[in-house]
C-alpha positions in Angstrom: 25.9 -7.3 31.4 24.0 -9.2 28.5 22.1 -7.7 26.3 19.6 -10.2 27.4 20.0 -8.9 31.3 20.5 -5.1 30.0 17.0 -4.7 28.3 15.5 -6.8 31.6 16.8 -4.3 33.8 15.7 -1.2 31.8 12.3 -2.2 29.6 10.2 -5.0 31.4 9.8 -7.3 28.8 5.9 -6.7 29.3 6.5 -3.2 28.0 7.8 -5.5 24.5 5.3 -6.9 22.3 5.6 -9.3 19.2 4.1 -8.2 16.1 5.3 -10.6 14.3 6.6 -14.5 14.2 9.7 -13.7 12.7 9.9 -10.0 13.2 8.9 -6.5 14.7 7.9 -5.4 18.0 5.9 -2.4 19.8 7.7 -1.0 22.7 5.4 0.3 25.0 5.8 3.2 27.8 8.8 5.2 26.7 9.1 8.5 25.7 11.6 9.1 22.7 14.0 11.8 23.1 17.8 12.8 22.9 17.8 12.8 26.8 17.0 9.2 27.5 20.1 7.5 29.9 22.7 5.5 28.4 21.4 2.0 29.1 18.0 3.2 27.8 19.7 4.3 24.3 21.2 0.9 24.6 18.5 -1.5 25.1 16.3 -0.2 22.5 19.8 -0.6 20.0 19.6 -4.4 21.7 16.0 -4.8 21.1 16.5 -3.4 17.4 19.2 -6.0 16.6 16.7 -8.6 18.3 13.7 -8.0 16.2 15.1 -6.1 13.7 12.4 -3.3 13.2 10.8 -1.9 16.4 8.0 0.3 16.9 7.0 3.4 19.5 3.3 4.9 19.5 2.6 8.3 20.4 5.5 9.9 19.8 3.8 13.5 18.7 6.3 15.3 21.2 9.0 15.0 18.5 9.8 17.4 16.8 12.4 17.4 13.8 15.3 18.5 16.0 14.2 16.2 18.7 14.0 13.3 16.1 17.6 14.3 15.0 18.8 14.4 18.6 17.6 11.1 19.1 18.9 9.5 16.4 22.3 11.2 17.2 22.4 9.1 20.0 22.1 5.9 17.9 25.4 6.8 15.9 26.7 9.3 13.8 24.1 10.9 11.5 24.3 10.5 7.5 23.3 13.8 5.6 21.4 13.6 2.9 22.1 13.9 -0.8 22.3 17.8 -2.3 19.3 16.4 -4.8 17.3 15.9 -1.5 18.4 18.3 1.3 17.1 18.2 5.4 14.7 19.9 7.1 15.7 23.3 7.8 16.8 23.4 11.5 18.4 19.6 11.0 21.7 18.1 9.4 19.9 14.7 8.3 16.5 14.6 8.5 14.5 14.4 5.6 10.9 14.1 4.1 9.6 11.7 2.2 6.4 12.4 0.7 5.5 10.5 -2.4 2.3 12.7 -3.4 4.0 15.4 -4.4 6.6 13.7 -6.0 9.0 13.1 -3.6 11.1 9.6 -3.4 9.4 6.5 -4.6 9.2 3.7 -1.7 6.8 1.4 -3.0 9.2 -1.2 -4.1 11.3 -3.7 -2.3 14.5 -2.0 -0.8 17.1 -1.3 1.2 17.9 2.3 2.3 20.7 3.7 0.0 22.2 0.4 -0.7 24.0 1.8 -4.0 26.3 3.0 -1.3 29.6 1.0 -0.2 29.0 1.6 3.8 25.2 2.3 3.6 23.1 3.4 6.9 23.2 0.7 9.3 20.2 2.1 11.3 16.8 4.1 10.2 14.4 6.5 12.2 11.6 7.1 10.7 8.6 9.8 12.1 4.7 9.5 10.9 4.3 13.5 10.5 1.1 13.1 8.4 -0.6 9.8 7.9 -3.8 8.8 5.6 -6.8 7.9 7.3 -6.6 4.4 5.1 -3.5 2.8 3.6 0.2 4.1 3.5 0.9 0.7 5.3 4.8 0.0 5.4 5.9 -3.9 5.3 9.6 -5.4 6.4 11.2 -8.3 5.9 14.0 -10.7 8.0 16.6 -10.9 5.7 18.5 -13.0 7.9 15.6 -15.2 8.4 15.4 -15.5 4.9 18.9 -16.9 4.9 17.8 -19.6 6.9 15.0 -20.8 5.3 17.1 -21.5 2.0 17.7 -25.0 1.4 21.8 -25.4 2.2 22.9 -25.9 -1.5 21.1 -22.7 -2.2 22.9 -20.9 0.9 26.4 -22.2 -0.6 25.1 -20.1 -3.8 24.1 -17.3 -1.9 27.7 -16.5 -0.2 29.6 -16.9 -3.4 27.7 -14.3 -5.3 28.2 -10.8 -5.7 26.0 -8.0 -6.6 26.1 -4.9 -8.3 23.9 -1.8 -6.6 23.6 1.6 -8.5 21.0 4.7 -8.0 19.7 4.7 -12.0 16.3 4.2 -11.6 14.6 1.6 -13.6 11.0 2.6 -14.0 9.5 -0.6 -15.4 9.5 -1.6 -11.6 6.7 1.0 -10.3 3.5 1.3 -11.1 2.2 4.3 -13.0 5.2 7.1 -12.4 4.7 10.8 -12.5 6.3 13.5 -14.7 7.0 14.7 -11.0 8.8 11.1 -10.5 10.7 11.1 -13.7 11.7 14.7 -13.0 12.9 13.9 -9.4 15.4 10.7 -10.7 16.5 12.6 -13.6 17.6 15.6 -11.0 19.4 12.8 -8.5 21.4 11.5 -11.4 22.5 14.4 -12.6 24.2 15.4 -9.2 24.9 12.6 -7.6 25.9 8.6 -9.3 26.6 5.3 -7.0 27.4 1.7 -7.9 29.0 -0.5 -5.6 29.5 -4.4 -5.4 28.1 -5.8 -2.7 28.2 -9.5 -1.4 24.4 -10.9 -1.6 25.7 -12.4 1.7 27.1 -10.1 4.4 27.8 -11.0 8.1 26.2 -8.6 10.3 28.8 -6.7 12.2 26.9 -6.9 15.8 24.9 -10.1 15.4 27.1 -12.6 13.5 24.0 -13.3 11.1 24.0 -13.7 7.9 21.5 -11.8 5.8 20.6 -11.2 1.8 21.4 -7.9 0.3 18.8 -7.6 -3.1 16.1 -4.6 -3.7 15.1 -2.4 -6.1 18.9 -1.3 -6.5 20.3 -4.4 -7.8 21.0 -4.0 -11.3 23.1 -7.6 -11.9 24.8 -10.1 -10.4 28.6 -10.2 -10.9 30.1 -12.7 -14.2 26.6 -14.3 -14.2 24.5 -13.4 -17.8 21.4 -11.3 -17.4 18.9 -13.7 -17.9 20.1 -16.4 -15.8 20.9 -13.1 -13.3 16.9 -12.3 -13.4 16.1 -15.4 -12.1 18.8 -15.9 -9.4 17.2 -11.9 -8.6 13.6 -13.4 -8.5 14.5 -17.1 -6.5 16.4 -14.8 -3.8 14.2 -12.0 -4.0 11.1 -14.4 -2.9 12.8 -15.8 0.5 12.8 -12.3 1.4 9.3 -11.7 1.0 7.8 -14.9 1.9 4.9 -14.0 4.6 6.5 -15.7 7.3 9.4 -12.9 6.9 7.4 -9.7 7.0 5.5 -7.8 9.7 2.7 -5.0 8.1 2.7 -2.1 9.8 -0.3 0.9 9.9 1.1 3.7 10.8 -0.6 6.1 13.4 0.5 9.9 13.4 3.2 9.9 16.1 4.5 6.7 15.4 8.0 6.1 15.2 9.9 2.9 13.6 13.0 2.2 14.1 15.4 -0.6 12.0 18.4 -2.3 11.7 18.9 -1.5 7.7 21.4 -4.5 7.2 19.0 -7.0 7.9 16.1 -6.0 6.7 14.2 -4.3 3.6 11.0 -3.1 3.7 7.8 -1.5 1.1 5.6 1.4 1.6 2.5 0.8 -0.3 1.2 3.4 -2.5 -2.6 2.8 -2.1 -3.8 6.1 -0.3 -4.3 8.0 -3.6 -4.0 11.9 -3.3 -4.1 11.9 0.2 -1.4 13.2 2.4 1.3 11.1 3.0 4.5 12.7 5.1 7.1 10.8 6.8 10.5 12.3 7.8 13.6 9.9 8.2 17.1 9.7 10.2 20.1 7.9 8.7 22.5 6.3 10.9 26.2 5.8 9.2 26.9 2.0 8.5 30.3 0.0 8.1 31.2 -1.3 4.4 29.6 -5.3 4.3 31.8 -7.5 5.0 30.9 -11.3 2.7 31.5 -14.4 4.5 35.0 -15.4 3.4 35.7 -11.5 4.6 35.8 -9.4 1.5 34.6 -6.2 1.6 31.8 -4.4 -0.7 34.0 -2.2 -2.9 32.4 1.2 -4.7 32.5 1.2 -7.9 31.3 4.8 -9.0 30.7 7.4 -6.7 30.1 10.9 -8.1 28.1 13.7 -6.1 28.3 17.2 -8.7 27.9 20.7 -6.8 24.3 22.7 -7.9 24.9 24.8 -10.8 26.0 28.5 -9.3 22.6 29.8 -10.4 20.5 26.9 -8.5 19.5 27.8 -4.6 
């Protein structure tokens, strides 16, 4: 069966509406959980892959468990780092919540992409949303891709990139002594850099689509400055308007993306108000550039806590 003919048969396509031009979609009328049949699990996979972030409103029956369970059933969880840690009761869910100093997201990224074979798929749960802003925005990267003029696409897939988890605060506006404290803890216990082609080919798609984000540190044998503005040329395909869907979350809500074609921004414009999200990782394959090299790790260093941390 196609994917076309599976998603058909299992979620009318009336139950799928466009949020976007060129990405994102509310699914309507299904109720998220680790129980849902097979073809279910695998038309909302198929309609992830077809508009690359999906969305599910009133989800408040999840619980953390239940979000773990269902992600389980998208592909192998990834746990978190030791600097981080999951929910108690779960292998791989964990919270974000910036107010209290918790990960940064307000900067253009892709999830973990200092890693060689980063998540391929995220699930992410509004827990506790602000009554005004905390807005999250994606971006096609594989739309992106297209809409560069073909001498810049021959560029694109003969570069290489280098990712690493140092944190470069210049890029955020206004960090905490709770921020600062936070990165300075994650390098200490755990480094990454990898090399990734700024071109991959999606494994399940055949697209290609830009790997950039707040993780790039330089592009491979090309000088710094001439490297900042390759960074900034590429960098604004991705974010063009035309590429991005806005999303305002709802408490309940649940998004759902395919993390090797997309990055995405959580604003930081709610102030001191609550902000709590808790996120699933699904395990991704090492990219693969378009004359089929593979990304290659470079550093990769995770130290044990000290005996006398808990």
């Amino acid at each position: 069966m196609s994917e076309m003919a599976l998603i058909n048969n299992v979620i009318p396509r009336t139950d799928v509406v466009k949020r976007a031009g060129r990405i994102g979609a509310e699914i309507l009328n299904i109720k998220l959980s680790g129980d849902l049949p097979d073809q279910t699990i695998a038309a909302i996979n198929a309609l992830m892959l077809e508009y690359k972030v999906i969305f599910f409103r009133e989800q408040g029956h999840l619980d953390d468990a239940e979000q773990e369970r269902f992600a389980r059933r998208l592909g192998k969880p990834v746990p978190p780092l030791p600097t981080v840690g999951a929910i108690k009761g779960t292998i791989s869910v964990v919270e974000i919540d910036s107010v209290r100093g918790g990960l940064r997201t307000d900067c253009w990224h892709i999830d973990m992409a200092y890693m060689d074979a980063y998540p391929k798929i995220m699930v992410l749960r509004g827990v506790v949303i602000p009554p005004t802003g905390g807005d999250t925005v994606w971006s096609n990267t594989a739309a992106a891709y297209l809409d560069l003029p073909p001498p810049l696409q021959r560029l694109a897939d003969d570069l290489w990139v280098v990712h690493n988890n140092a944190f470069d605060f210049a890029i955020f506006a206004r960090p905490t002594e709770a921020d600062k404290k936070l990165y300075e803890k994650i390098l200490t216990r755990a480094r990454f850099e990898t090399e990734h082609p700024l071109v991959r080919v999606h494994p399940e798609t055949g697209e290609r689509t830009l790997v950039l984000g707040m993780y790039t540190k330089r592009f491979v044998d090309v000088p710094k400055y001439d490297g900042q503005r390759l960074f900034d040329l590429f960098e604004s395909h991705i974010t063009a308007p035309e590429n991005t869907l806005r999303w305002n979350w709802k408490q309940g809500d649940v998004a759902i993306w395919d993390n090797r074609a997309t990055m995405h921004y959580a604003a930081k414009d709610y102030g001191d108000q609550p902000r709590l999200v808790y996120r699933a990782a699904i395990d991704g394959e090492v990219p693969v550039s378009i004359d089929g090299r593979r990304s290659v790790a470079r550093v990769k260093v995770i130290e044990p806590p000290p005996a006398n941390v808990v």
